[in-house]
N, C-alpha and C positions, 0 to 999 in steps of 0.2 A: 154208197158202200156200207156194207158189217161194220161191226163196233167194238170186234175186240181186238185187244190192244199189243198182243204178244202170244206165242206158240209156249210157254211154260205150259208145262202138263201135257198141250193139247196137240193132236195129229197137226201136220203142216199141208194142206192141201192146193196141189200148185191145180190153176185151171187158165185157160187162155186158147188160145185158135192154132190151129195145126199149122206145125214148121215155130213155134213159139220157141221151142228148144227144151222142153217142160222134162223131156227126159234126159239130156245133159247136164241142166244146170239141178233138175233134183237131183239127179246122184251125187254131182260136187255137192252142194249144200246138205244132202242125208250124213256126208260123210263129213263134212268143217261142225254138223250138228251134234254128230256121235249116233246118228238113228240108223236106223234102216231104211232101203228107197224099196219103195214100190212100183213099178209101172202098170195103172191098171191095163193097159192096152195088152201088154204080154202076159199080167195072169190070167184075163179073157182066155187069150190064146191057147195057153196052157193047161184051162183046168176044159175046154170044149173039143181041144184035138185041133184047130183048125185057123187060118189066118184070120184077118177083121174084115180083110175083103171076101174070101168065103162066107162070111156067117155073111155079109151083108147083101152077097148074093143069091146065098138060100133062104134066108130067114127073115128078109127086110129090116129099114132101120127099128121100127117100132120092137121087132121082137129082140133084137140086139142089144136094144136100150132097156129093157127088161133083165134081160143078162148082166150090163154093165152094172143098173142097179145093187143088183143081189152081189155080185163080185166088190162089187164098193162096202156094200153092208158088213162082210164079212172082215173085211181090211180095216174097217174105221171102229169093228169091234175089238181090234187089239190096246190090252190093257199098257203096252208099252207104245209111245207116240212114236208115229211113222214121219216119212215124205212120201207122201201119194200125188202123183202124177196123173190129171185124169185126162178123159180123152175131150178134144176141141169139143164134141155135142153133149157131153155130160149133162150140162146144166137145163139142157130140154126137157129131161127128165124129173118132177115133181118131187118123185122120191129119193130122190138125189139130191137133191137142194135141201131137202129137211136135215138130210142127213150130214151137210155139211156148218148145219147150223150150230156145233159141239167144236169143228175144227176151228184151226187159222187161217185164211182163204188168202193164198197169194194169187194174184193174175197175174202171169210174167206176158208181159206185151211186149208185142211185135206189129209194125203197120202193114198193108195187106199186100204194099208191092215185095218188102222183104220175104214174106211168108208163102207169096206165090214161087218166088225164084225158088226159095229152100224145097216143095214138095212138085214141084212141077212134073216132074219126073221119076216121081215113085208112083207105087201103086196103089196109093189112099182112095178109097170109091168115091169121096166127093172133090177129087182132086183133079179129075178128067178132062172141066170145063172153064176158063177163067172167068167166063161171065157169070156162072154158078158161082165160083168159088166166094167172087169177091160181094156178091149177092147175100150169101151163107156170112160172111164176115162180118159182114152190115150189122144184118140183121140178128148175131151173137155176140156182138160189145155188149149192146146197154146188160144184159143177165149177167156177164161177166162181172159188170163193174158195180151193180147193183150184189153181189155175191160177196165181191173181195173185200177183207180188213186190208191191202195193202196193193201196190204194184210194185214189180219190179221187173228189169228188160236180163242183168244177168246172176249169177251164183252171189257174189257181192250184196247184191241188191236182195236176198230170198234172205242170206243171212241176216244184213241189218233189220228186215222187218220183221224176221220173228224174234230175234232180240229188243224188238219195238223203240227202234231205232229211227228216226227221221234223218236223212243227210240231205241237206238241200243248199245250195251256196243263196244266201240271202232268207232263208228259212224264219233266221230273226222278225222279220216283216212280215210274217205270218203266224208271228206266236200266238195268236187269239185265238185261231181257228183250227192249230193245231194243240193246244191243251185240248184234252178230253173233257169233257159235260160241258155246262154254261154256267158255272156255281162261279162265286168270284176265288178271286187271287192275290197271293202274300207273294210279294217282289222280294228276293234278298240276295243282298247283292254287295260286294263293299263300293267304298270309295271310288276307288277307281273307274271298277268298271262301270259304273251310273256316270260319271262325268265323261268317256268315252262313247258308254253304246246305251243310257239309260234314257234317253230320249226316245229311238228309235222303238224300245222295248216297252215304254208308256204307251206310245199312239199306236203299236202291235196290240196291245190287250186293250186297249180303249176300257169302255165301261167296265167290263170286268174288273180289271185292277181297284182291289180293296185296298191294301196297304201297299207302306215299301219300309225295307227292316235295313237296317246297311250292320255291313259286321266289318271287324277288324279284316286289313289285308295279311295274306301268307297266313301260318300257320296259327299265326295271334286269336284265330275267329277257331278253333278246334280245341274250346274251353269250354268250361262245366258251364262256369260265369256268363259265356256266351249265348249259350245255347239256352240256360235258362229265363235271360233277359227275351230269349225269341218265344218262348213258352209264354210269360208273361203280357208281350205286346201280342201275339197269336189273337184275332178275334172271330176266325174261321169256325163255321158249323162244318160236320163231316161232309157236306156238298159242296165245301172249298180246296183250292189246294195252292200248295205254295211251291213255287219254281225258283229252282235254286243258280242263281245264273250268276255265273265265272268262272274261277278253277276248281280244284281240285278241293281246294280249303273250305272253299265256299259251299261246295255239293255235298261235302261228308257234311258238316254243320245242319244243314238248312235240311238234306235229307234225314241226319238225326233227329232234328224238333221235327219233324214230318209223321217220323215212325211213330215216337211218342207223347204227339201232343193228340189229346180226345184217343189213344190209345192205337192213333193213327190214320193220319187223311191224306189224301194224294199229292203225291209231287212230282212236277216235271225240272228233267235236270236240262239245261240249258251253259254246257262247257263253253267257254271263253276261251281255253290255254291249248295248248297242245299238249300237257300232260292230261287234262280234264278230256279231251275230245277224242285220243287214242285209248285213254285208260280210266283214268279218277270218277269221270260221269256215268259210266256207263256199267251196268251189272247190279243195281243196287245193295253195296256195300255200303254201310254208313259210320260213322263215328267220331268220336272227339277226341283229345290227348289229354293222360293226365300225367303227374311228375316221373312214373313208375316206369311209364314208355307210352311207343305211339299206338294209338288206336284199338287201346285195350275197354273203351268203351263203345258200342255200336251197336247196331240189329242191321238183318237183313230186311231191305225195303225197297223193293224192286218201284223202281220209279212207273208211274204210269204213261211216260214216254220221255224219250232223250233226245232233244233236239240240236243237229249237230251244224252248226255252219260254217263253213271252213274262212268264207269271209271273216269273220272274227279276228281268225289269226294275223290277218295280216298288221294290227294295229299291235302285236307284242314287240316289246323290248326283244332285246337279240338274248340277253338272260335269260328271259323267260319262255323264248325259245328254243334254249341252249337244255333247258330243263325237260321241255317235252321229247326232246331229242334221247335221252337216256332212256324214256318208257318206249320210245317209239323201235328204237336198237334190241332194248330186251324183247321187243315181240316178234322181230324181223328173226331173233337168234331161237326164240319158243318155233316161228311157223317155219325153220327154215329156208327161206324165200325175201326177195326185195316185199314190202308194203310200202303206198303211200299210206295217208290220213285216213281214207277211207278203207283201202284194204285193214289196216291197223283197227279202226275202229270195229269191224266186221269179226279179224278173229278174236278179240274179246267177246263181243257177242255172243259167238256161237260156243264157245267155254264155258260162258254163263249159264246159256240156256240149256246144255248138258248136266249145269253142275251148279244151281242157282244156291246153294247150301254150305260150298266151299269143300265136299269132304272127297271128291275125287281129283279129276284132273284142272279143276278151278285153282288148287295148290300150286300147277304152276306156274301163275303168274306172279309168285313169290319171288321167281329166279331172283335173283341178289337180294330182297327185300330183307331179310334177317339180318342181312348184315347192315345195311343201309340204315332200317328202325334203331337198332342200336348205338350209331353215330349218331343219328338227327337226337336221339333222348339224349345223350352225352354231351350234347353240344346245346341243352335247353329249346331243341326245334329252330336253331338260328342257322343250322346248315340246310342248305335248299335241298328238297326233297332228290330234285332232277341229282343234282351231284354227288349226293349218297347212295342215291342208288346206281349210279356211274360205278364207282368205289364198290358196293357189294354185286357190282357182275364182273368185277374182276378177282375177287375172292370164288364168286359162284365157278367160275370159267376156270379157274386155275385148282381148285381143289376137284373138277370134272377132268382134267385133263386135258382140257381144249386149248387151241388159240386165242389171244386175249388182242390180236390186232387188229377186228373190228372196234373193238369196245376204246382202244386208246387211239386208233386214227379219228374216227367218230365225235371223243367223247372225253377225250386228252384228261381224265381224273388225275388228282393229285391228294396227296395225302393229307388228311385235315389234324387240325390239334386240337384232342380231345382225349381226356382222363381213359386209358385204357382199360381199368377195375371197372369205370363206371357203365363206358360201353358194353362192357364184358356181362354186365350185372342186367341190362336190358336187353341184351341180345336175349340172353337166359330167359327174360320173362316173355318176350313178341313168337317164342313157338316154343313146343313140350317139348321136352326131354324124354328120350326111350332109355333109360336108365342112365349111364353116365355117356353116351353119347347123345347129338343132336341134330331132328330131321334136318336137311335143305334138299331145296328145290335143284337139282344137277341136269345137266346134258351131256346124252350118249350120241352114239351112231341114228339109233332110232327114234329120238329125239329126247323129250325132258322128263324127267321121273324125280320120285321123290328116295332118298335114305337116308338113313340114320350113319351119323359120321362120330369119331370121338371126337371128344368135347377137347383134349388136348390142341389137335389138327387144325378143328373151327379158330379155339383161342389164338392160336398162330399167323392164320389168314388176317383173322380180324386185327390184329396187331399191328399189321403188314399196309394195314390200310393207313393207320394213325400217325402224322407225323412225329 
């Protein structure tokens, strides 16, 4: 397989064997990405006058492939990244393959009896024969698989890999071989989770594994203090990277000393929690807390892969289950739609990779966040992340006008008791003021947008929250 790691910047080129579904599931994913789809099959079509099975009839496969070529060339010179769609024999073609050496190469697979039922019966010229067909099948994997940075079977799956996402239940057992290079690795990890899954995750990296850095549990590890004791013990050359595995607490920390330790080496996030594996790990955001509010120190530092295993979950407290439940809620109300874990971690994903920089629609997965930031600082970070943000999506929800009866069947918040000047005083600093009113993140008809609200209105909400 290719060896790059995510579709940031770069076209997303799906490739796989006819009846794959390449052109369903790229248009859902062109569309969860914020891109454009392409199918090369139909601008063939369109810019020749003529079907695929005409040209293939007058002009043979070789001259066709010629064609496909230059129509590919033209589509992968767009300076805004696509979903290109190519056709099953693309990759026959030399020039073709070079030219996919700039994209993200997804193969979406399909095995050859599914693939035969789906085209049986249309009119694809290599589709006539089954013993052709499945001949043709054969003999187009290995180029396939030798092409792809990723596979995936549906839209779900196109998303998390170009958010360079791994979901695999048991995926833990394979952290060696899925961090990228072979340079060694900084374990950091706290307490906890090393006396639960710190076993499995030593004899996962085997040799590899340089160090292991343990950090406070919750919030306690998202200090200056922290982070710079990680600087300190850090003995990684920039051919190292350090995997940040746990929650939420843990990924912002470990992803911080990551961005700015040697001015930056690689890290993979490795979520533990359900707020880390729908949300916290995933999009590289990183940062620490200081007295002022939460996570007014960080960089952007897109992880060089997130690996998500859902087994993990099953070994939390029902707390800290109760806690990824709040992020999991807020993203089910952003996509409009039921998610599980995995759907959930997908639309994140694809947010991100629209909007790796925070300044367009990556805003909203703010929903309730301002108000929530502003409790947890007021409450010295002793109030669980999951619950205050419980709390600011019923501020978010009720100053949108919505119903607020997912969020309290779901997520039963209750008012917490905290200094209401002080919350008031950090809410103020975790987002800008547009003169005397203040952005949030809202939900309309057409889903979540951002405006400017007075500052009176906010104060009120957030009052509302506080016992």
């Amino acid at each position: 397989m290719a060896g790059r790691l995510n579709a940031l910047g770069r076209h997303v080129a799906l490739v796989g064997f006819m009846g794959a579904g390449k052109t369903t599931h790229g248009r859902d994913a062109a569309l969860r990405l914020g891109r454009e789809f392409l199918d090369l099959d139909v601008a063939i079509e369109e810019r020749a006058g003529k079907t695929i099975s005409e040209l293939f009839a007058e002009r043979g496969e070789s001259a066709f492939r010629e064609i496909e070529a230059h129509v590919a060339r033209v589509a992968l010179s767009s300076a805004e990244p696509l979903v290109v769609a190519f056709g099953g024999g693309a990759l026959g073609d030399a020039g073709t393959r070079r030219l996919l050496e700039e994209a993200f190469v997804v193969l979406l697979e399909v095995d050859a009896d599914s693939a035969w039922e789906r085209v049986k019966r249309s009119n694809r010229p290599l589709a006539r024969d089954e013993s052709e067909f499945r001949r043709i099948y054969a003999e187009r994997a290995p180029a396939y698989r030798e092409a792809a940075d990723a596979v995936a079977t549906d839209t779900t799956g196109i998303v998390l890999a170009a958010g360079g996402v791994h979901f695999e239940r048991g995926g833990l057992d394979r952290l060696g071989e899925l961090i990228p290079g072979d340079g060694p690795v900084a374990l950091v990890a706290d307490s906890t989770v090393m006396g639960i899954h710190g076993a499995r995750a030593q004899e996962a990296l085997g040799a590899r594994l340089a160090s292991e850095h343990e950090v406070p549990v919750g919030e306690e590890a998202k200090t200056v203090a922290v982070v710079t004791r990680l600087w300190r013990e850090l003995r990684l050359d920039r051919r190292g990277t350090v995997v940040a595995f746990g929650g939420g607490c843990t990924t912002d920390v470990a992803g911080f000393a990551a961005a700015s330790y040697l001015r930056g080496v690689p890290w993979v996030s490795v979520p533990t929690t359900l707020v880390g594996q729908v949300d916290a790990g995933i999009g590289g955001k990183t940062a620490i807390d200081i007295p002022e509010g939460k996570n007014l120190v960080g960089a952007f530092h897109w992880p060089a892969r997130v690996v998500i295993d859902e087994g993990l979950l099953e070994t939390l407290p029902e707390r800290e289950r109760r806690q990824g439940m709040a992020e999991l809620v807020k993203t089910r109300l952003l996509a409009g739609r039921r998610l599980d874990v995995r759907g959930a971690a997908a639309y994140k994903a694809g947010i991100c990779v629209q909007d790796p920089h925070d300044h367009g629609p990556r805003r909203w997965l703010n929903l309730g966040h301002t108000f929530a930031h502003g409790l947890e600082a007021a409450a010295d970070y002793d109030l669980p992340h999951g619950e205050a943000v419980a709390l600011g999506l019923l501020a978010a929800l009720r100053l949108s006008g919505r119903d607020t009866a997912e969020v309290e069947r779901e997520l039963a918040p209750e008012p917490v008791p905290v200094d209401p000047e002080r919350a008031w005083l950090a809410l103020l600093r975790d987002k800008k003021r547009s003169g005397e009113a203040i952005n949030l993140v809202l939900l309309g008809d057409e889903g979540p947008y951002v405006e400017a609200r007075p500052a009176d209105e906010v104060r009120r909400e957030l009052e509302r929250l506080i016992a």
